[in-house]
N, C-alpha and C positions, 0 to 999 in steps of 0.2 A: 413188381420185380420178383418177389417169393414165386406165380405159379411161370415165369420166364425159368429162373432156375431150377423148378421142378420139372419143367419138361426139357430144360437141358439134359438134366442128368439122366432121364429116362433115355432121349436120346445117345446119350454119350456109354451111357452104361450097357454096352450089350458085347459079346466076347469078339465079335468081327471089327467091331471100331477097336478094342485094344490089342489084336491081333494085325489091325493094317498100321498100328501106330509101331510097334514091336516089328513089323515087317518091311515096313518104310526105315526106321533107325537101323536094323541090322544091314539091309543091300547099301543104304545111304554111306554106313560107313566104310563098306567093303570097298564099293564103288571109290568112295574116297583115299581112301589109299593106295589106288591104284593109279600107277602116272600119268595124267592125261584127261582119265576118265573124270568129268567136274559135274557137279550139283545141278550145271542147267541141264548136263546130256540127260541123267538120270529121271528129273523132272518132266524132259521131253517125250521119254523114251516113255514115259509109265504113264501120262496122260493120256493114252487111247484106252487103258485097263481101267479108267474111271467113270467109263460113259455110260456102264450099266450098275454100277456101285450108288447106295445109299450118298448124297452130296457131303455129309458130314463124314462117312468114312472116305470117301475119294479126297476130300480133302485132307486131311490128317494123316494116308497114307504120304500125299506130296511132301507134306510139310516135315513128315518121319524122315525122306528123302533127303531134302535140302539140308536140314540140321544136321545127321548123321554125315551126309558128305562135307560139308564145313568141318566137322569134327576129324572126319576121317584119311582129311590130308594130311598131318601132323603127324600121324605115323610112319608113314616112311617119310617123311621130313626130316622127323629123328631118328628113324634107323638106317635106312641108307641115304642120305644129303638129297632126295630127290622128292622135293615138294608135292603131293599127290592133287593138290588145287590150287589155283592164284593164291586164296585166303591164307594156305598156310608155307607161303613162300618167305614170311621172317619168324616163321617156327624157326625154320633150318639154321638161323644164326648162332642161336645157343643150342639146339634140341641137338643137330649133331657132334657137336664139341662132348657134349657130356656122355654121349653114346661112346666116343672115343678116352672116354676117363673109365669108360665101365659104367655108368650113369646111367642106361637108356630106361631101366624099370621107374627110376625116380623121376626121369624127365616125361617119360607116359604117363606116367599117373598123373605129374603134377597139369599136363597139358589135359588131361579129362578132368580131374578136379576143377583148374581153372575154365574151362569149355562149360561144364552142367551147372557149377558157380553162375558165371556171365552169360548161359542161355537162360538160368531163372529169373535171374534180373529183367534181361530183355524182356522174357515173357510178362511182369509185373506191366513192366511200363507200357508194355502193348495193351495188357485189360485196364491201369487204371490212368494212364497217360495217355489215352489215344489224343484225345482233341487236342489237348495242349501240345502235345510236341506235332502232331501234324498241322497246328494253326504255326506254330517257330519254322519249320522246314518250308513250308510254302512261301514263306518271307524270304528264302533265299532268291535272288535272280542273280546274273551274272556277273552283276560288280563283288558281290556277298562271296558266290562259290568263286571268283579270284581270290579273294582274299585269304579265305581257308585253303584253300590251294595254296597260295604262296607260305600261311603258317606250315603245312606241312612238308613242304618242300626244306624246308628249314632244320629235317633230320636227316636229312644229306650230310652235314657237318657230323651227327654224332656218331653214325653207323660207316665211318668212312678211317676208322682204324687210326693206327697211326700218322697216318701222312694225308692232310685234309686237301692236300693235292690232287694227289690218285685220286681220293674220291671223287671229287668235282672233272678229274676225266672221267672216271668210270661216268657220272652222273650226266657230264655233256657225249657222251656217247649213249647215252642212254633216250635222250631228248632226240639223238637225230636220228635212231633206228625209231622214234616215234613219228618222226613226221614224213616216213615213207607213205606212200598211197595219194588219193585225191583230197587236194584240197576244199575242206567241208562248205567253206564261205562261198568259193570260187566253179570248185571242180574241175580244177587244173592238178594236171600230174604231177607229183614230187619224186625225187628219186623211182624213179619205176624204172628208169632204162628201157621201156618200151614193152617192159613184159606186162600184160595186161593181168595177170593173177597175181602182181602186188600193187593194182589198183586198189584192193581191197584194206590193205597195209599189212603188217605184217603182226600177225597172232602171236597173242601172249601165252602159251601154253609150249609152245616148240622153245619162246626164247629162256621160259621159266625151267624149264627142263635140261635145256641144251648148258645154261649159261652154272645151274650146280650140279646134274647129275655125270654131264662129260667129265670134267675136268676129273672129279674121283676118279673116276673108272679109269683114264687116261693117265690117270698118277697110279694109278697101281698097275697097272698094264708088266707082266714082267718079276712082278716080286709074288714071293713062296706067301704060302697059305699062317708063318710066323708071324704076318704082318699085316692080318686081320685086322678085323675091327674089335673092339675088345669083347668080350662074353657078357651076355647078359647077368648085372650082377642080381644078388639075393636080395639086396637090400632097396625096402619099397621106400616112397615118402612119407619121412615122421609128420604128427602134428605140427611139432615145433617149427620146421622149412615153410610146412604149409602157412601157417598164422604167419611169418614172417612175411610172404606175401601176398597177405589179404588185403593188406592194402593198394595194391596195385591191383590185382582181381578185381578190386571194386570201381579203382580210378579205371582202367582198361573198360569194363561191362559201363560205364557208363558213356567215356568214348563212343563204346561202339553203339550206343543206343541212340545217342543224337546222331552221328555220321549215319548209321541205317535207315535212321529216318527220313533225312536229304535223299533224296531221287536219284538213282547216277552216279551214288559214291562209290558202298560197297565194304565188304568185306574185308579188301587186301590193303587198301590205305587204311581204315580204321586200325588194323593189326598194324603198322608201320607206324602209324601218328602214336597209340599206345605204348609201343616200342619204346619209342623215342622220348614219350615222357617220362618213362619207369626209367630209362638212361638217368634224363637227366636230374630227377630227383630221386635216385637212390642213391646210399652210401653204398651200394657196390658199383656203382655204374662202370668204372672202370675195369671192373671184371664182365661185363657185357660182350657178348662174341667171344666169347673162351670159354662159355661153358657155363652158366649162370640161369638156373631154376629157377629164378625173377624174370627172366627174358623169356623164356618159355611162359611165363604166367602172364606177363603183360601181351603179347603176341596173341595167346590161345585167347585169351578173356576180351581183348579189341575184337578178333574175328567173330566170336559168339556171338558178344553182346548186338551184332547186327542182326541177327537171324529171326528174334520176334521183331524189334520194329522196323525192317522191312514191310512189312506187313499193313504198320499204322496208315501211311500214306495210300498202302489200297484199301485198306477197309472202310477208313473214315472220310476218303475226298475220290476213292476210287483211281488213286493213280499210281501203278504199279513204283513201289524203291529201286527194283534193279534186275536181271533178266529171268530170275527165278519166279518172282512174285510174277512179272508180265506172264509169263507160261500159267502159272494159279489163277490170273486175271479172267484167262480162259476156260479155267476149271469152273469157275463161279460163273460163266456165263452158258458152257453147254450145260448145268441142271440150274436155268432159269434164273441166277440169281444174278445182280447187279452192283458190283462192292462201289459205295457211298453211303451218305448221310441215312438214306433212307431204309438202309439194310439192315438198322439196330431199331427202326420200328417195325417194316415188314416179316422182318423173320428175325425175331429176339431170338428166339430159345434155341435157333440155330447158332448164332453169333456165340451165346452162353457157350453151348455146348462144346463150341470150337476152341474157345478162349479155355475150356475145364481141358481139350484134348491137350492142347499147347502146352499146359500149365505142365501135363503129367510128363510129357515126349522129355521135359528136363531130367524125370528120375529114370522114363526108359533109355537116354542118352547113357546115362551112366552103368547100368546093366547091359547095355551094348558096347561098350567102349571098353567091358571090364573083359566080357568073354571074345571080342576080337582081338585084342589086344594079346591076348594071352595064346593066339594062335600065329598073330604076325612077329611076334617077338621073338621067334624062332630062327628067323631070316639072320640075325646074327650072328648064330652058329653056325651059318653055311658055309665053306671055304669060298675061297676071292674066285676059283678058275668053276665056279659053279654058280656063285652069285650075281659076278658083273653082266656076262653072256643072258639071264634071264632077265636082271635089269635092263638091259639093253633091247630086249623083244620087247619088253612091257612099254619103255621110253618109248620105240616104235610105233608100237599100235595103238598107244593111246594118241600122240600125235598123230597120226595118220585119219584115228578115229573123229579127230576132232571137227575137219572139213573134208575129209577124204581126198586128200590131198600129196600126193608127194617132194609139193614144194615147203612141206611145213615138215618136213623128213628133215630137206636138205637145210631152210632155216635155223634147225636143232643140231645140225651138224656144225654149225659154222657157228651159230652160237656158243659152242662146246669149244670150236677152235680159238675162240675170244675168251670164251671162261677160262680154256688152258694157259693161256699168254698171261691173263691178270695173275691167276695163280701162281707163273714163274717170277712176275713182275711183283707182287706184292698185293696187287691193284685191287680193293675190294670190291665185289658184283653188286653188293645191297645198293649203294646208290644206284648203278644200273638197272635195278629194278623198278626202284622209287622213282626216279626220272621216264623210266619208258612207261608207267602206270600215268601219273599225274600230268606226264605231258601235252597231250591231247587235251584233256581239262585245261588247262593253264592255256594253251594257246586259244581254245576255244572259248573263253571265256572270257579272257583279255578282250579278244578283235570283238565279240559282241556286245562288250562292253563300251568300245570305243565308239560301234557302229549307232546306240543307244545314245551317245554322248557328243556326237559327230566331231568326235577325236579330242574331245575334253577330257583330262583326269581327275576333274572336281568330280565325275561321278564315281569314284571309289571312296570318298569323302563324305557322299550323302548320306551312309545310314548307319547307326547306329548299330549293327550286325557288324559291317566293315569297320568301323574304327575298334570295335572290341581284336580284331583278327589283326590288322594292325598292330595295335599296340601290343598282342600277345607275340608277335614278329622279331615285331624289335627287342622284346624282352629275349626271346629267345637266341637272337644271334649276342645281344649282351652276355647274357651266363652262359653259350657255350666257348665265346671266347675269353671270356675270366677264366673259367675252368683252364682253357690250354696254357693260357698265361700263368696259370699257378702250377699247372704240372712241368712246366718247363722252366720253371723258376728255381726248382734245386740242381737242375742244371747248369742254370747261366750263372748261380752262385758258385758252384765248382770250377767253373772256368776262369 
């Protein structure tokens, strides 16, 4: 093992591997903050620029890629309400409220704090957890990913404001703009009206964009430049905010480290299921969605925590986590290499080497995130009749960019006209989002479950996976309805 990690390092140590790792986190995050543009395009995009690269810099420049854009959605998340990647669509729940307090330098930092926090974690349990948590994710099949599906579906209740009504509209509207396109069992049409470019169904990039970046723009539409969004203040975050929520930084990073590892999950539910647990055990929970530097931290720290073990299920069984790794899947195979079991005996010192890149890409994250940051933070001081208008090219062409499509324009239009209506109505989007994400999962996973079972439910009953998801279900519809029953308790005593 000693001459494995001597010829890592020899490997790893030369200025073009930490030049491509430095070069991957800086575009990663640009690209990531920009609306539209997401972590797979960027990966797709720079995969032809690695075919004549050393295997260990091509790789590690991807990997500088994916992380940095993970990261670098949360910035305009938090400065203008407009999610720059799926992953950091429940940034925006608190990261913009506090932008609107004056907040936005505390909610940056604390969302890169938490980000290079929970992408070191990842990266640990990536080198020293591989087998084990890729022998646990494999144990998932469809009865298992119902289940966690149905636990997560379960923060629909908490993210749904005041009125647990609206949300579960928001949330069953959210479920039927899911099951537009062909059906996957069948291949029979769903809602398509006959247009055959929503066979495909309808992309989550136009609805994510449409459903928080309209409605602002659309609510200011009209009012003077007094009515801004507040100035970037002076004051960064203390230690003290920070260690307050270390302990969700750590619950969130570990979220995300099992969710990344299951195949298929992904980034943006791990950041919603984290969400939702920092809800519901914190003593501020009720201050969640108004502005709350815990919600930012559980949000950023679920998204991160996915970013090394994606990785474990390709490395160690060779099977891509989610569409990023699949894109890497391809990197490791045009310079010869084959990610499985056999890839940490045939080429150790490569493997080392990658695992030493990983490790470091957490402290270049944070050198990245310190000097972007400090050039996008700017956008706050822009007046409204300068700001909206460029938001609006950007919201454009990254939708556009994303299938080259002007149906996914007009999708983000209509999505906007839906986010405006909730925002007159009260109605919160987050379920909407959480429902159109986990949808697809949930129905697909039921019907194969059933087809498995030839339409028995003792097979959600079979494994020990499932009964843990279960009962962690029902525990959770129990204390979120104590909680409403106690909050509305000094109510029905005053009456």
């Amino acid at each position: 093992m000693i001459e494995n990690l001597s010829a890592a390092l020899a490997l790893i140590a030369t200025w073009y591997n930490l030049a491509a790792i430095a070069a991957g986190m800086i575009f990663g995050v640009v690209i990531g903050a920009i609306p539209g543009l997401t972590g797979n395009m960027a990966v797709a995009l720079a995969l032809p620029f690695t075919f004549y690269m050393h295997p260990i810099t091509g790789l590690l420049l991807l990997v500088g890629l994916y992380k940095g854009a993970i990261y670098g959605g949360s910035i305009s998340a938090i400065l203008i309400k407009t999610p720059g990647t799926p992953a950091a669509s429940c940034t925006v729940l608190d990261g913009y409220p506090l932008t609107e307090k004056g907040q936005a330098r505390k909610a940056l930092d604390m969302a890169l704090y938490a980000s290079c926090a929970a992408d070191f974690v990842s990266n640990l349990a990536l080198i020293f957890c591989t087998g084990w948590i890729a022998a646990f994710a494999m144990r998932f099949g469809p009865p298992e990913f119902f289940t966690l599906i149905c636990f997560s579906m379960t923060m629909i209740a908490g993210v749904s404001g005041g009125s647990a009504i609206k949300g579960f509209i928001s949330a069953g509207l959210g479920l039927l703009a899911a099951t537009v396109g062909l059906d996957l069992m069948f291949s029979t049409e769903r809602l398509t009206f006959g247009n055959a470019d929503l066979m495909a169904g309808i992309s989550f990039i136009p609805v994510l964009i449409g459903l928080f970046a309209l409605p602002e723009m659309l609510q200011g539409v009209g009012g003077d430049d007094a009515g801004q969004i507040a100035k970037l203040d002076a004051g960064r975050l203390t230690w003290a905010e920070f260690r307050a929520s270390l302990k969700t930084i750590l619950r969130g990073s570990l979220i995300g480290v099992v969710m990344g590892a299951i195949p298929a999950v992904g980034p943006a539910p791990a950041a919603f299921l984290s969400y939702s647990e920092a809800r519901r055990t914190s003593k501020n929970g009720d201050n969640f969605g108004k502005g709350e530097l815990e919600g930012v931290a559980a949000a950023e720290s679920g998204n991160s925590g996915c970013c090394g073990s994606t990785m474990i299920p390709l490395l160690s069984l060779g099977v891509p986590g989610d569409p990023i790794t699949a894109i890497m899947l391809g990197a490791f195979m045009i310079h010869g290499l084959t990610p499985g079991p056999l890839i940490f005996k045939q080429n150790a010192p490569l493997v080392y080497a990658l695992f030493i890149g990983i490790l470091f890409s957490s402290f270049m994250m944070y050198l990245a995130g310190r000097g972007v940051v400090r050039v996008f933070s700017k956008v706050v001081n822009i007046p409204k009749r300068l700001l909206f208008p460029s938001v609006m090219v950007l919201c454009v062409f990254g939708v556009y960019a994303v299938n080259n499509s002007m149906l996914d324009v007009l999708v983000m239009i209509v999505a906007g006209g839906v986010g405006y209506l909730m925002l007159l109505t009260g109605t919160p989007p987050a379920p909407f989002i959480i429902a159109f994400i986990l949808g697809p999962m949930f129905e697909n996973n039921l019907r194969r479950s059933l087809i498995i079972s030839n339409g028995g439910f003792e097979v959600f009953f079979a494994s020990p996976i499932s009964w843990v998801f279960i009962i962690l279900t029902l525990a959770s519809i129990f204390f979120t309805a104590l909680r409403a029953f106690r909050k509305s308790r000094p109510a029905r005593c005053a009456a």
